[in-house]
C-alpha positions as CSV (number, residue, x, y, z in Angstrom):
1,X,0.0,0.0,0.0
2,X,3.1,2.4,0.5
3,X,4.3,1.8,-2.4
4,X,1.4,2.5,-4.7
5,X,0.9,5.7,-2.7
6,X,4.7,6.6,-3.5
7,X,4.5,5.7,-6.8
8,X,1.1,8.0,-7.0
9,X,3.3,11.0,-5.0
10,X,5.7,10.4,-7.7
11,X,3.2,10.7,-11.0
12,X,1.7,13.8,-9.6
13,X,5.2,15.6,-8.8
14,X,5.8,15.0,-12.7
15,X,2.3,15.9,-13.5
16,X,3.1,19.3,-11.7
17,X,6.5,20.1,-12.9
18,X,7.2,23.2,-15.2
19,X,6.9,22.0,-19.3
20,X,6.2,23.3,-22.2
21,X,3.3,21.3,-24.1
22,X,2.5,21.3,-27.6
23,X,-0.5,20.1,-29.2
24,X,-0.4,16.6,-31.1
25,X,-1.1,16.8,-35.2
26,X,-3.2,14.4,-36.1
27,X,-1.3,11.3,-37.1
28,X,-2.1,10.4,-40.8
29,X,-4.1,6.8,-40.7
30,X,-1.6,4.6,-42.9
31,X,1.3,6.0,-40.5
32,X,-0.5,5.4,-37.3
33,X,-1.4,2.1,-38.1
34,X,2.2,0.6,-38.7
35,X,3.2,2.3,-35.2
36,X,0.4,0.5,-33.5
37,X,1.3,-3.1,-35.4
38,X,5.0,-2.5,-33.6
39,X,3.5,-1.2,-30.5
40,X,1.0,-3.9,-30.0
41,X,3.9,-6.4,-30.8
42,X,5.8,-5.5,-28.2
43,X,3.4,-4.9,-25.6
44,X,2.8,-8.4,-26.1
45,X,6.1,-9.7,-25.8
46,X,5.9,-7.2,-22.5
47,X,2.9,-9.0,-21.2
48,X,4.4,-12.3,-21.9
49,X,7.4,-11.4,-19.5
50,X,5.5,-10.1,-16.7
51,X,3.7,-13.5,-16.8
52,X,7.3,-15.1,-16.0
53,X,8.3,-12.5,-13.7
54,X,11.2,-11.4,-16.1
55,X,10.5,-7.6,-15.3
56,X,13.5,-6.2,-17.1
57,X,12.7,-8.1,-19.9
58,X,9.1,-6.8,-19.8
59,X,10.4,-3.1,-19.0
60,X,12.8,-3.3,-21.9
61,X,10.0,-4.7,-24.2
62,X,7.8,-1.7,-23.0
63,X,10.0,0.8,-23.9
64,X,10.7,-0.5,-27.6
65,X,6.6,-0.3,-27.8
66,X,6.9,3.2,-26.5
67,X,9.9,4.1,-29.1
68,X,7.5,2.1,-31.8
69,X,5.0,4.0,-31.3
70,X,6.5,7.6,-31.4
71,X,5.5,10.9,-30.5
72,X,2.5,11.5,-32.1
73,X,0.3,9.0,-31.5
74,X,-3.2,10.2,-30.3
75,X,-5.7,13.1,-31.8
76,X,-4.6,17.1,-30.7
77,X,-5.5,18.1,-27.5
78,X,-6.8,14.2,-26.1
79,X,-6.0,13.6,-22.8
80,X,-3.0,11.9,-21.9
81,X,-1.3,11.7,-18.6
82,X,1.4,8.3,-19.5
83,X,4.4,11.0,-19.6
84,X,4.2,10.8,-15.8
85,X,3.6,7.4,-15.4
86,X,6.6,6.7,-17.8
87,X,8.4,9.4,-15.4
88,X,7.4,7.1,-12.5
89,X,8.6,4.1,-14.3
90,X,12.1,5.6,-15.2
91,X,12.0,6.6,-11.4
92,X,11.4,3.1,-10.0
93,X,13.9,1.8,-12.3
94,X,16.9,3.6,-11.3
95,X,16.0,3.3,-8.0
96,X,16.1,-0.2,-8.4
97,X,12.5,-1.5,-8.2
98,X,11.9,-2.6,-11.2
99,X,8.6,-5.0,-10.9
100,X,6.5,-1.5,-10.5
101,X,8.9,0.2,-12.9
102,X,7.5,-2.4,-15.4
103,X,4.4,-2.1,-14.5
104,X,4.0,1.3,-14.8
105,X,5.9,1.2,-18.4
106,X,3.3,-1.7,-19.4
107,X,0.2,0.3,-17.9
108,X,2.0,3.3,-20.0
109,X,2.3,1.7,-23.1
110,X,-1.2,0.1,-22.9
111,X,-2.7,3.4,-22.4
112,X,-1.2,5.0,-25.6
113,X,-2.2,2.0,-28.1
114,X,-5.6,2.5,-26.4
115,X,-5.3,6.6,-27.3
116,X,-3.6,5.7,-31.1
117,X,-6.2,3.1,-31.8
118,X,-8.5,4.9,-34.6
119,X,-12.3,4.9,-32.9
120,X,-14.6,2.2,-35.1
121,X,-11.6,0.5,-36.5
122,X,-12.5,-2.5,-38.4
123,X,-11.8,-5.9,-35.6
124,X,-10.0,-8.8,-37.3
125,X,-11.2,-12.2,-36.9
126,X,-9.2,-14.5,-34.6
127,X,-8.5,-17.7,-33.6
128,X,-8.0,-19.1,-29.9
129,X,-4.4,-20.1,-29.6
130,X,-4.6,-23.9,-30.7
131,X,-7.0,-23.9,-33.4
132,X,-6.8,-24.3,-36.7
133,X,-5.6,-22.4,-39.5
134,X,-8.3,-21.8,-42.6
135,X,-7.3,-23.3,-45.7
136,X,-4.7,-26.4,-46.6
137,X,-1.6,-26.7,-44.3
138,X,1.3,-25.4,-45.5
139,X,3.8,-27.4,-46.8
140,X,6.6,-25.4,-47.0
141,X,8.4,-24.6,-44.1
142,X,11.8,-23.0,-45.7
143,X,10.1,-20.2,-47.3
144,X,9.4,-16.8,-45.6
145,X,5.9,-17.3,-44.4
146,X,3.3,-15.8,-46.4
147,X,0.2,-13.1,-45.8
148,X,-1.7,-16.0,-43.8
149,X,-2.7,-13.3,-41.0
150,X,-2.7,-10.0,-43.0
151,X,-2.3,-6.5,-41.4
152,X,-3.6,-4.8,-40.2
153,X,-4.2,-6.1,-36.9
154,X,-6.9,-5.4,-34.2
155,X,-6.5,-5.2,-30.7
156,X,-8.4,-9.0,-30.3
157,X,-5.3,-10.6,-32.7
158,X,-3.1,-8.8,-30.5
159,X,-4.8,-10.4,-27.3
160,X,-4.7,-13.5,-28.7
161,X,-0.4,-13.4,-28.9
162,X,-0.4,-12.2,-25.8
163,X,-2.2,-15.0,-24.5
164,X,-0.2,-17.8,-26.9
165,X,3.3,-15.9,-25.8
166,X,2.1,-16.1,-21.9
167,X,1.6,-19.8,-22.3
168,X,4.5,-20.7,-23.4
169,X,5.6,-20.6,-19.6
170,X,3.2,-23.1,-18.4
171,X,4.5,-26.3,-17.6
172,X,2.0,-28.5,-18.9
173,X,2.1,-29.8,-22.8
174,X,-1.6,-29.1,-23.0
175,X,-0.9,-25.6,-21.8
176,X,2.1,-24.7,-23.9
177,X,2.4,-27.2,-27.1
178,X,-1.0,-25.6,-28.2
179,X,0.3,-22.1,-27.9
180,X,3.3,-23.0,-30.0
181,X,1.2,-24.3,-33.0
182,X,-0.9,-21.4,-32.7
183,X,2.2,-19.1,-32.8
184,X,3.7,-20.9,-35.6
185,X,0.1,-21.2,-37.5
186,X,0.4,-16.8,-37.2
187,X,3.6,-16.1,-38.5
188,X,3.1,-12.5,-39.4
189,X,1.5,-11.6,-36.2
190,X,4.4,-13.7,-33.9
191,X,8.1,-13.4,-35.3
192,X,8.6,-10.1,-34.0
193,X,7.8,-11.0,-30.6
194,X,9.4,-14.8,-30.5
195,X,12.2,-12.7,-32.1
196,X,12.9,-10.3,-29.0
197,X,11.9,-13.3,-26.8
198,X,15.0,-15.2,-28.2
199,X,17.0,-12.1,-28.2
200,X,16.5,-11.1,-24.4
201,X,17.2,-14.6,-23.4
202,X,16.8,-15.8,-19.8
203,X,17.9,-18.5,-16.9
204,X,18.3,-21.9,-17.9
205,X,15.5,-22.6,-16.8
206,X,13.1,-20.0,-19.1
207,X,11.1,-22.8,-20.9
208,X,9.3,-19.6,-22.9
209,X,12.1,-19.4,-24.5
210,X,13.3,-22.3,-25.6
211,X,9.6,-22.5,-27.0
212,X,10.1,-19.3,-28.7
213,X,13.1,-20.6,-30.4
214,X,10.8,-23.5,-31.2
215,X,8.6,-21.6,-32.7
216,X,10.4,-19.9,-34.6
217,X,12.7,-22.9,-35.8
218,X,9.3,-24.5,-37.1
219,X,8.1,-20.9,-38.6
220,X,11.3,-21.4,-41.1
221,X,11.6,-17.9,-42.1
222,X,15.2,-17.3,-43.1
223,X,15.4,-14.2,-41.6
224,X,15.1,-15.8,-38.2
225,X,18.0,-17.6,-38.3
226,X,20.6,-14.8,-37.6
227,X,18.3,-14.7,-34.1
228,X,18.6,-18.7,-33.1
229,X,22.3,-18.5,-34.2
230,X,22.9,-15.9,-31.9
231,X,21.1,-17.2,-29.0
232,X,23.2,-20.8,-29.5
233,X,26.5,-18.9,-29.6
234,X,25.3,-17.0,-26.0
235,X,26.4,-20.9,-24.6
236,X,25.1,-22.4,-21.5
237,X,24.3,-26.0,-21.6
238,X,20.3,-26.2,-21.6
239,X,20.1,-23.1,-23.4
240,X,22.1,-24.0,-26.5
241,X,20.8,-27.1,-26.4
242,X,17.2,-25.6,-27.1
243,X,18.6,-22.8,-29.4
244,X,20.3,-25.9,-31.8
245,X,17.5,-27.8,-32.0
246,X,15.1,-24.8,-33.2
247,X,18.2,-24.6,-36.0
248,X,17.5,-28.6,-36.4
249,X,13.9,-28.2,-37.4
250,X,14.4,-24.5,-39.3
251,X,15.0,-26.4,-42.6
252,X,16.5,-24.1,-44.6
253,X,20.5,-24.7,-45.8
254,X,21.0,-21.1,-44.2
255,X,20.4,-23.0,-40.3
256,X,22.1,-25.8,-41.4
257,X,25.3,-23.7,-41.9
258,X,24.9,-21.9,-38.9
259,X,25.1,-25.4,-37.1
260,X,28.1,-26.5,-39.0
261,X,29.9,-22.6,-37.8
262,X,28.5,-23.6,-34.0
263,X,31.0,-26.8,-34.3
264,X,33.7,-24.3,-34.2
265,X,32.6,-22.1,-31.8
266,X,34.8,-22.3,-28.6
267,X,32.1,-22.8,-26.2
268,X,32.1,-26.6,-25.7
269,X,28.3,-26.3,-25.0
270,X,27.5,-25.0,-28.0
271,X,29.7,-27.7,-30.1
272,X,27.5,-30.5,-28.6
273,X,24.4,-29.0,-29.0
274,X,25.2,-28.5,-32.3
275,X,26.7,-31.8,-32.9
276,X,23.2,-33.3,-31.9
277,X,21.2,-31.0,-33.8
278,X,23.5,-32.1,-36.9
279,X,22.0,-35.6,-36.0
280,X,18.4,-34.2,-35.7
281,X,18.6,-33.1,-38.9
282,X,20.3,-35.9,-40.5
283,X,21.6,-35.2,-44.4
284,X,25.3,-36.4,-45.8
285,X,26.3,-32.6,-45.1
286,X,25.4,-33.1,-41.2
287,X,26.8,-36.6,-41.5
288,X,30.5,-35.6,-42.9
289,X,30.5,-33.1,-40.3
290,X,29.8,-35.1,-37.5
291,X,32.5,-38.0,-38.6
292,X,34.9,-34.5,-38.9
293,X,34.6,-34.2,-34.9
294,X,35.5,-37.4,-34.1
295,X,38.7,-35.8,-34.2
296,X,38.1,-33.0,-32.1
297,X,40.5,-32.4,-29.4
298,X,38.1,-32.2,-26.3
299,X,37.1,-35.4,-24.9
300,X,33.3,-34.2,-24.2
301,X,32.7,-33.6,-28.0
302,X,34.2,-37.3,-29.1
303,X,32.2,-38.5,-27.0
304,X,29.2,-36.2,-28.2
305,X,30.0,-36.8,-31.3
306,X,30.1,-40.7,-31.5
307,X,26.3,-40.6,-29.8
308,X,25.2,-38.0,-32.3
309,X,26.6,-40.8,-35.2
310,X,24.7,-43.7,-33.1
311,X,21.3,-41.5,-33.4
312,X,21.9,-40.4,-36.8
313,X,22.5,-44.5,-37.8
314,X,26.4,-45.2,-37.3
315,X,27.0,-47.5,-40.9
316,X,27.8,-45.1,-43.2
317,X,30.8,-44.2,-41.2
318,X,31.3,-46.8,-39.8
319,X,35.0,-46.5,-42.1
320,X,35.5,-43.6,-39.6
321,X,34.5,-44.9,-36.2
322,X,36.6,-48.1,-37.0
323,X,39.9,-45.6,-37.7
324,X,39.0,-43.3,-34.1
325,X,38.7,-47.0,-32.4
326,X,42.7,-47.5,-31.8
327,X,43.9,-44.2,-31.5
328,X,40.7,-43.5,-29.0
329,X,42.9,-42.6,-25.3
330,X,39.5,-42.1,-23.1
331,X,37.3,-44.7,-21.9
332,X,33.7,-43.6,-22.4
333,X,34.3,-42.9,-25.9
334,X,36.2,-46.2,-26.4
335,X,33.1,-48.1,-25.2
336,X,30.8,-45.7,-27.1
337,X,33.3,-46.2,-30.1
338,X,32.6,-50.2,-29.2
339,X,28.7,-49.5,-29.0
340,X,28.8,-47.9,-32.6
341,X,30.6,-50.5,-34.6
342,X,28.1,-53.3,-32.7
343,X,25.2,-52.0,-34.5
């Protein structure tokens, strides 16, 4: 209760401070429209946060949605009073509180899609996260997904992510695995958002987004895999893990080269993870990669390495894994070496 009545002190200290005010032009439709596409996109991504109690992440988010939507968002002379709540928010955030500095940036945001929406604008049909797409299933999963959900996009689509992005914490598979198909099924209306998801990371133990990586690995859009690649080369065990296998199931030759740079990356981590997600994808480029490492000089990658080749189906190189046998010094990857050639 102290706290909401300092945070109150603090929005009407702003709302009295000296300032010059000039009156809002009226933004022209086409523009104001694209700004609240961005906005909305991120003050999903936002809400999504919250609901995993990643408040930086949702202030951050919040502030992009903010920049998105610019200066001139709302009619002349409408009533607006966010510029103190975003003072508030800026206050609690250096000051170090930064649950209530998030709120007050979400509550912020929120408020200025609400003033930019135009008033009778044309609602969009949506679907619950889950359900079906209208029309035949796509069949293509390398291409750059097509106009499926059209802009422009009302307020209810922009619920609906929300919702889908928010679910992707729950740690059920009837709770989340719906919300990923529904995210992939929308791919216009969800790669911005799985995209800053994936960017902004999180603990090891962020299931949202591994799922976003998911999502987006399924999604296929080329342009996402500069994002997945990045989050694998972050490293951390779990993490690249989940970041390698969204590059295993993006399809196109652009993620299958961004594994095959991962196997050099210094991070051991991120060599296994991509050594596995070679196997997952399976193809003779994957598979002359993976019998490359077999020579690698850590231990923890042979070893990787001769698993991945087991998984992937160990005959066709089996030339290779007979060669590593002899000259194999460690244990474990002798008897994996052993386990191989017995198959």
């Amino acid at each position: 209760m102290m706290r909401r009545a300092a945070i109150a002190v603090l929005i009407m200290l702003a709302a009295c401070g000296p300032r010059v005010r000039t009156p809002k032009p009226l933004p022209q439709a086409a523009d104001i429209q694209a700004r609240l596409e961005r906005a909305r996109t991120h003050l999903a991504t936002a809400e999504a946060r919250v609901a995993v109690a990643d408040h930086r992440g949702a202030y951050d988010a919040a502030l992009l949605g903010i920049d998105a939507l610019g200066e001139r968002y709302a009619a002349r002379f409408t009533k607006d009073d966010t510029e103190q709540h975003l003072f508030a928010a800026t206050y609690l955030f250096d000051a170090g509180d930064v649950a209530d500095a998030a709120a007050e940036a979400v509550g912020a945001l929120r408020t200025r899609i609400d003033l930019a929406t135009p008033p009778g604008a044309p609602a969009i049909e949506t679907r619950a996260p889950g359900a079906a797409a209208p029309g035949p299933p796509r069949d293509d999963v390398t291409a750059t997904p097509d106009a499926t959900d059209a802009a422009p996009f009302s307020t209810a689509d922009h619920d609906a992510l929300g919702e889908a992005l928010a679910r992707l914490a729950d740690e059920h598979r009837e709770g989340w695995e719906p919300a990923v198909a529904w995210l992939v099924e929308h791919p216009t209306l969800s790669r911005n958002a799985l995209r800053d998801m994936v960017d902004a990371g999180g603990s090891a133990a962020d299931l949202a987004v591994a799922r976003a990586a998911l999502a987006l690995g399924e999604i296929g859009a080329v342009d996402d895999v500069a994002t997945l690649a990045r989050a694998l080369a972050r490293g951390g065990e779990t993490a690249s893990s989940d970041f390698a296998q969204a590059l295993a199931h993006h399809r196109s030759a652009e993620a299958l080269a961004a594994l095959i740079e991962a196997t050099a990356s210094p991070s051991i981590d991120v060599v296994q993870a991509a050594a596995m997600a070679l196997a997952t994808r399976g193809g003779t480029t994957a598979h002359a990669t993976l019998k490359a490492l077999l020579d690698h000089a850590d231990v923890r990658v042979r070893y990787t390495t001769v698993v991945a080749l087991i998984d992937l189906g160990p005959r066709p190189s089996r030339a290779e894994l007979t060669r590593r046998k002899p000259i194999e010094r460690d244990a474990e990857v002798r008897g994996a070496l052993r386990k191989a050639l017995r198959r």
